[in-house]
C-alpha positions in Angstrom: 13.5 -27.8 -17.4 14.9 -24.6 -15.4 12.4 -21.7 -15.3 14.3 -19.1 -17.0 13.9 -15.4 -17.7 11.7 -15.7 -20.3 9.7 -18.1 -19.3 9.6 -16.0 -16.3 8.2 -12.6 -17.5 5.8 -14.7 -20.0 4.2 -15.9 -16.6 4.6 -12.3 -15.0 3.0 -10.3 -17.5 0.2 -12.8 -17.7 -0.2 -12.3 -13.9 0.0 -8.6 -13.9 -2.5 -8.2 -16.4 -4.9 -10.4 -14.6 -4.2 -7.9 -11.5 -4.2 -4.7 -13.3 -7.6 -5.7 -14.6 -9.3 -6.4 -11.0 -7.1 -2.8 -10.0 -8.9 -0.7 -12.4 -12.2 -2.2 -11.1 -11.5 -1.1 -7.7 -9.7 2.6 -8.4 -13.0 3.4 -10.2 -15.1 1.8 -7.0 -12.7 3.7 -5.1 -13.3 7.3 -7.1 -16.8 6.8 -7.0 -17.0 6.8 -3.6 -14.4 9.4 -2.6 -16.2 11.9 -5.1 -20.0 10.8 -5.5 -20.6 8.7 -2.2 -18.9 11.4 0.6 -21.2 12.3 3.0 -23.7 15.5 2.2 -21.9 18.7 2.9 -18.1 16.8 3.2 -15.7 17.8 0.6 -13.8 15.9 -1.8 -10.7 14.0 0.5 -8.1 15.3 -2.3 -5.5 13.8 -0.6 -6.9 10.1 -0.9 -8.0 11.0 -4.2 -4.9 12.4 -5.7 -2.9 9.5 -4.0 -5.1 7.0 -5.8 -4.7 8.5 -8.9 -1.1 8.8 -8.7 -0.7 4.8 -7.9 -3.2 4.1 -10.9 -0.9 6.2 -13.2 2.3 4.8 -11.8 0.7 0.5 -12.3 -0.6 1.8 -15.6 3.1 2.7 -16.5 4.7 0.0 -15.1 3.0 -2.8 -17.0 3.0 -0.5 -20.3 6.7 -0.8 -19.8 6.8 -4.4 -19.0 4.5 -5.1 -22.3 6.9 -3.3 -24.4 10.0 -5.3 -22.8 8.2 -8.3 -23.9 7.6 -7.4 -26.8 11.1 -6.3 -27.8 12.7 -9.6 -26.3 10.4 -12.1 -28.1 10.2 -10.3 -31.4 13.3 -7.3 -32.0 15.4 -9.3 -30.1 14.6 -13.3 -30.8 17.5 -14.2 -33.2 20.2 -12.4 -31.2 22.3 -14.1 -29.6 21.4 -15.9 -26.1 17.4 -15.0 -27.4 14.7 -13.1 -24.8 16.3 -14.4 -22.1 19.8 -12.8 -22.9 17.7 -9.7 -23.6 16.8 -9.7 -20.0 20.0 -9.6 -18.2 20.6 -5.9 -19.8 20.0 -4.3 -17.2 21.3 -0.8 -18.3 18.6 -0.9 -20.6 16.4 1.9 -20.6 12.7 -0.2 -20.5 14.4 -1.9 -17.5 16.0 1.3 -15.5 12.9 3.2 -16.6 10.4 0.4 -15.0 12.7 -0.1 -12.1 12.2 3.5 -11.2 8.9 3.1 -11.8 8.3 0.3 -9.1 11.0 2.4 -7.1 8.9 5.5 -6.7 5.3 3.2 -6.2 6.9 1.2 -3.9 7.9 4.8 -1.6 4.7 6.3 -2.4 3.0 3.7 -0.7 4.8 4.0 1.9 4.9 7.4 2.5 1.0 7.0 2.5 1.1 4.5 4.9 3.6 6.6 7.2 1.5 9.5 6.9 -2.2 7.3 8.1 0.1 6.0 11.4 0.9 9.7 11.7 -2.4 11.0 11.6 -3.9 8.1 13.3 -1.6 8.4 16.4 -2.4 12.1 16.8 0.6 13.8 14.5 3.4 12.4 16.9 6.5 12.3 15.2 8.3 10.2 17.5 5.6 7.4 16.5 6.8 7.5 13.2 10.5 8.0 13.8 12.1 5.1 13.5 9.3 4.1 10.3 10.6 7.2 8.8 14.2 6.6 8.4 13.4 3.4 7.2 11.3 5.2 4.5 14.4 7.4 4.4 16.6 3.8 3.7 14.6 3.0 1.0 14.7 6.0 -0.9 18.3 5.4 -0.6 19.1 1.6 -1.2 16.1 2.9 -4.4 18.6 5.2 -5.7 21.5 2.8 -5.3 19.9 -0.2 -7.5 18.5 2.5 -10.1 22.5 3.9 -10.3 24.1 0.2 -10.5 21.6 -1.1 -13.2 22.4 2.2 -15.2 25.9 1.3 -15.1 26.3 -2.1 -14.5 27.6 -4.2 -17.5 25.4 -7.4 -18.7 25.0 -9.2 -15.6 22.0 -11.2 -13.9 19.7 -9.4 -11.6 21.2 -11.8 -8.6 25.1 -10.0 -9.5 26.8 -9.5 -6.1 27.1 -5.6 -6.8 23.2 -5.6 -7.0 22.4 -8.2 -4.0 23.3 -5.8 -1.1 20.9 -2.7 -2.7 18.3 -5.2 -3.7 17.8 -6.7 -0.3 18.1 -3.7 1.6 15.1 -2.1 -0.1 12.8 -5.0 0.0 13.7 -5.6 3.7 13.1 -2.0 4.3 10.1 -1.4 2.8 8.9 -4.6 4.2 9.7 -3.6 7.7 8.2 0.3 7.4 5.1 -1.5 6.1 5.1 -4.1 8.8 5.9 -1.3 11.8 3.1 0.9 10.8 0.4 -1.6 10.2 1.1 -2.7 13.8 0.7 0.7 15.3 -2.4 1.5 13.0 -3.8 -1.8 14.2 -3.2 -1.0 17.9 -4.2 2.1 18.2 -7.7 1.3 16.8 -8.1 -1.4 19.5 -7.1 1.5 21.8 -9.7 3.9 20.6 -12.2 1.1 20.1 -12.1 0.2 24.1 -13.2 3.5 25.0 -15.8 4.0 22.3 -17.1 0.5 22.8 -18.5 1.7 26.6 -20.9 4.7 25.0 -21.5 3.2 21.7 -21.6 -0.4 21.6 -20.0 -0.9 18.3 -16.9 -2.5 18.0 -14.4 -1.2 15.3 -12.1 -4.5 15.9 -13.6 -5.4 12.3 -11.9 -2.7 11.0 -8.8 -3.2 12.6 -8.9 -6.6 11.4 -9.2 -5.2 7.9 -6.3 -3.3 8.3 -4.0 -5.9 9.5 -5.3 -8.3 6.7 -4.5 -5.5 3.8 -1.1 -4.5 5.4 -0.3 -9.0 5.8 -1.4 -9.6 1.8 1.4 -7.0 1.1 3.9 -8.1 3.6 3.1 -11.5 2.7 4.0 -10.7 -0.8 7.6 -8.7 0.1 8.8 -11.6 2.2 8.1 -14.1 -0.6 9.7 -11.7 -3.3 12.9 -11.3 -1.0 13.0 -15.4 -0.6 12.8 -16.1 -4.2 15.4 -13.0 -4.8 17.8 -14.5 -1.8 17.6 -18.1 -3.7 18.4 -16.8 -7.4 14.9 -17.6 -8.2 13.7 -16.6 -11.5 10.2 -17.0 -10.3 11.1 -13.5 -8.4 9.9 -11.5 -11.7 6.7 -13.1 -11.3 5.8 -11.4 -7.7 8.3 -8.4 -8.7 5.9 -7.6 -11.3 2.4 -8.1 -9.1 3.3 -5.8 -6.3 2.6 -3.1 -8.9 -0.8 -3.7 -8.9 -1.2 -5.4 -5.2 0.1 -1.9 -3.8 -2.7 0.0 -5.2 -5.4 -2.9 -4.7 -4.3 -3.2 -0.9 -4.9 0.6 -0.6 -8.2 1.0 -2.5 -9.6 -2.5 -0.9 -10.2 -0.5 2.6 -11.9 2.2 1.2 -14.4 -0.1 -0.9 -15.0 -2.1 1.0 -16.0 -0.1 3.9 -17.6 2.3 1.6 -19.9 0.3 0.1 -20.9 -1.1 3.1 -19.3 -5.1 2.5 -17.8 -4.6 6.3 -19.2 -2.7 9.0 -17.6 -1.4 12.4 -19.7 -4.4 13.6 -18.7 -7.2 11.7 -22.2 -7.0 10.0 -22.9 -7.3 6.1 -24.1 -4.3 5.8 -27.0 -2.6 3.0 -25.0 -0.3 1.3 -27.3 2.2 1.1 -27.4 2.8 4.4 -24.0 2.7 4.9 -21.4 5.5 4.1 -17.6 6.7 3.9 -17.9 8.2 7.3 -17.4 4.5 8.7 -13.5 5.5 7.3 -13.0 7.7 10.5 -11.6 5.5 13.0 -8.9 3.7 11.4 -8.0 7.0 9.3 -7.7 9.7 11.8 -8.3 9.3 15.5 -6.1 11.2 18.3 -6.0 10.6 22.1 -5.5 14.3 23.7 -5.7 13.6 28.0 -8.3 11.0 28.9 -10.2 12.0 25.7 -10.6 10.3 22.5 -10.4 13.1 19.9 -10.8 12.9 16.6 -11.6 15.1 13.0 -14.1 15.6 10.8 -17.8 15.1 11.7 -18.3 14.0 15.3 -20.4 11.9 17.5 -20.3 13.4 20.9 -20.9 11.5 23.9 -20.8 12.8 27.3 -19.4 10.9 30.2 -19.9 11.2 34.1 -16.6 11.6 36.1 -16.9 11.8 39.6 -15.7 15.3 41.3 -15.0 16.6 37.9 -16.6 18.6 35.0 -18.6 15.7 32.4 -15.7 14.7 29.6 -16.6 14.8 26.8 -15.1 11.6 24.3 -15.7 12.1 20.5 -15.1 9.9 18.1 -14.4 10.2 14.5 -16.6 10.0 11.2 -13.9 11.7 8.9 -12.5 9.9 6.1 -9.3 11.7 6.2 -6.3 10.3 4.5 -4.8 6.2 3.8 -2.1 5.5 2.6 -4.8 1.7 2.5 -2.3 0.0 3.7 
C-alpha cells in the first residue's frame, strides 16, 4: 500500500513529539547553564539565551499547530470527501500557511544565528560571511514565495509545479548557508587551535569536531528532506516536521554538552564540576588581529619570545559569547 498523507503526518507527529520531548530536556539543560552555571562575575549571554528561547517558542508552535491539523483531518474532516488525506492538500488553509511560516521563520532564525557565530568567530569580517548572507538573503525570499503561493494556490499537492521551484530553492539554500558556515567555523578553530596548542597543550580539535558533527546531523537531515521532496515522497512530512525540533536540539547540544563538561577541549570525559561554560570561547568567538590570536571575554594570556622584537602577546578566549549551535 502507497504511504499517503495521512499516513504520513500520523508517523510525523509521532516523531515530532518524540523530538520535542528530548528538546525541552535540553533547552532547560541549556538555561540552566547559560543563567546558573556562567562563570563567577560573567553576566547572563542574553543573546544565546534569548535566541534559545525564541527557537523553543517557535518548535512549541509548530507542533501545537501540527496537533491541531491532525486533529481536524481525522476527526472535523473524516467523512468529507477524499477523507484526512484530501484535507491535507489545502494548502491555503490557515493551520498549514500558519505552520509553514512557522518553520519559515525557525528555519532563518537558525541561520541567521549561525551566520552571526562565523561572523564573530572570524573576527567580524563581512566579506567572510558575504556570499553566506545572500544566501540567507535567498531564503528569506524563496520563504516568502512558498508562504504567497500556498495562500493562493487552489487544492493542489505540495509537489504542484508552481510550488516545486520555491520549495527547492529554500531547502537548497538553507542547506548550503548552513553547510558554508559550518566549514568556516570548523576551520577557523583548527587555525586558532595550532597556535594555542604551542603555549597550552590542549587541543580544541574536539570542539571543532563537535561543531562539524551538529552542523552534518542538520545538513544530513536537509539533503534527505530535499530528496524525498524531489521524488514526490510523502515520507517528506515525516523529516519536514523533525527539523523543527532538530534545529533547536543541534543548537542547544554544543552548549550542554560542553557545559556540563560531557566533552572537553581535550577529548577527555570530563567531571562536571570542574568543568565550566568558559570552555564555549574558542568555537564562539575567537579573532586573528596580525600574528596574534585575539579573542573576548575572559582571557588567558600567554607571552611569546620573538626574536629582535617586543614579546607578543597571544590570548585566547574563555567567553561564551554567542551560537547560533549550529
Amino acid at each position: 500500500m502507497a504511504f499517503g498523507a495521512d499516513e504520513s503526518k500520523l508517523v510525523s507527529i509521532f516523531i515530532q513529539t518524540l523530538l520535542y520531548g528530548a528538546y525541552t530536556v535540553i533547552f532547560a539543560l541549556t538555561v540552566w547553564i547559560l543563567v546558573w552555571r556562567r562563570p563567577a562575575g560573567q553576566s547572563i549571554n542574553k543573546l544565546l539565551l534569548w535566541t534559545s528561547i525564541v527557537m523553543f517558542v517557535l518548535a512549541t508552535m509548530h507542533i501545537g499547530v501540527n496537533y491541531a491539523r491532525v486533529f481536524m483531518a481525522f476527526i472535523t474532516y473524516r467523512n468529507a470527501e477524499g477523507g484526512p488525506a484530501a484535507f491535507f492538500n489545502i494548502l491555503s488553509n490557515f493551520t498549514q500557511v500558519f505552520g509553514s511560516a512557522i518553520y519559515v521563520t525557525q528555519t532563518l532564525v537558525g541561520d541567521s544565528v549561525v551566520l552571526v557565530r562565523c561572523y564573530i568567530v572570524w573576527g567580524r569580517r563581512w566579506y567572510i560571511v558575504a556570499c553566506p548572507a545572500l544566501l540567507l538573503l535567498g531564503s528569506t525570499a524563496s520563504g516568502i514565495g512558498i508562504l504567497y503561493s500556498f495562500a493562493h494556490i487552489e487544492d493542489a499537492e505540495v509537489f504542484a509545479l508552481q510550488l516545486e521551484d520555491w520549495i527547492v530553492s529554500f531547502f537548497s539554500l538553507t542547506l548550503s548557508t548552513n553547510f558554508i558556515c559550518t566549514a568556516l567555523v570548523a576551520y577557523r578553530i583548527w587555525y586558532v587551535n595550532r597556535a594555542v596548542m604551542n603555549f597550552t597543550h590542549h587541543s580544541w580539535n574536539p570542539v571543532m569536531l563537535l561543531v562539524i558533527e551538529s552542523g552534518a546531523i542538520y545538513s544530513a537531515t536537509l539533503l534527505s528532506l530535499l530528496i524525498l521532496y524531489k521524488t514526490e515522497s510523502w515520507f517528506q512530512y515525516v523529516l519536514l516536521d523533525a527539523i523543527s525540533p532538530i534545529v533547536g536540539l543541534v543548537f542547544s547540544m554544543i552548549i550542554v554538552r560542553i557545559g556540563l563538561g560531557l566533552m572537553a577541549p581535550t577529548g577527555e570525559t570530563r567531571d562536571s564540576s570542574s568543568y565550566n561554560m568558559h570552555h564555549l570561547g574558542p568555537f564562539i568567538a575567537a579573532q586573528r588581529d596580525g600574528d596574534n590570536v585575539a579573542t573576548t571575554g575572559t582571557q588567558l594570556s600567554i607571552p611569546s619570545e620573538t626574536a629582535g622584537r617586543q614579546k607578543d602577546l597571544i590570548t585566547a578566549t574563555v567567553s561564551n559569547t554567542s551560537e547560533n549551535s549550529v
